[in-house]
N, C-alpha and C positions, 0 to 999 in steps of 0.2 A: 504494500500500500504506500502511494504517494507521501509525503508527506505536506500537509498543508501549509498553504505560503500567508503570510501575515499581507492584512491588509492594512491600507493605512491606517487606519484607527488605532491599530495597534504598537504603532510607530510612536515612540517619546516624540516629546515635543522638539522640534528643531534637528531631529535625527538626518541623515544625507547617509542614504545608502550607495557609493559612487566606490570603489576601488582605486587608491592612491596607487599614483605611477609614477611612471617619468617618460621623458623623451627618448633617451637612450633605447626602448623597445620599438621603437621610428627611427628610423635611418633614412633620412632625410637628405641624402646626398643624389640619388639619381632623378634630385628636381633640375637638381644644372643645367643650363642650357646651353650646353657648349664649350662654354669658358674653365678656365679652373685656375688654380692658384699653383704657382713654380718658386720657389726661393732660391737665389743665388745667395751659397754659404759664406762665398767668397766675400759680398758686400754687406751682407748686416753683420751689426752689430748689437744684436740681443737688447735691444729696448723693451721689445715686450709690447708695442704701441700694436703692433697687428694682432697678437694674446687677447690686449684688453676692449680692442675694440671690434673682434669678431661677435657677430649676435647669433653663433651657430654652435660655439665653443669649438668649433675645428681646428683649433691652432694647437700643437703639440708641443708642449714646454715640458722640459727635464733638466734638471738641476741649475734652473736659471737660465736657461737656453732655446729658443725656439729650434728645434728636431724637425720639422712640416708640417702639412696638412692631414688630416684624417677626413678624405674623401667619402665616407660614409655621410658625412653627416653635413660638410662644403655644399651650398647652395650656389658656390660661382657668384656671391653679389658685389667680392670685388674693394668690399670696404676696405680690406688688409692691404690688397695694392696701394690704394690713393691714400692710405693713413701709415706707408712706411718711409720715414724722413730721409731713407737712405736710396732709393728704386731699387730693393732688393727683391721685390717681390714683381711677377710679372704672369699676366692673364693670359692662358695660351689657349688654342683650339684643343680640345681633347682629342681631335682625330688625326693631332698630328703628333702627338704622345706617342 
């Protein structure tokens, strides 16, 4: 036998039956359109400015250091290019990857 499901009324008051998540179980990277993010090692200098102002968290920092992108989750918008004081960063076609 089923067991029976509560209906509202039975619900406390202000209850929110919703399952906390996160983004991390969306991988949110083959929205790209084309573009993607490339770092030359060569010219930055670990500021951290493309870190703080990605709005994707794609930027990959280890012990103080930008390491690259995680393409998973890189929408290509490009902010990280135009916010790196040094042009170390550079938007390429992915089909020529």
């Amino acid at each position: 036998m089923a067991k029976k499901k509560e209906g509202w009324k039975e619900l406390p008051i202000g209850a929110i039956i919703v399952e906390p998540g996160s983004s991390r179980k969306f991988k949110t990277g083959d929205w790209r359109e084309g573009k993607k993010p490339v770092v030359d090692k060569d010219k930055c200098t670990n500021c951290l400015f493309c870190w703080i102002s990605c709005p994707d968290s794609a930027i990959i920092v280890k012990d103080g250091e930008m390491k690259g992108f995680n393409l998973d989750y890189c929408k290509g918008c490009g902010i990280c290019f135009t916010q790196c004081p040094v042009n170390a960063i550079e938007m390429v076609d992915e089909e020529k990857e």
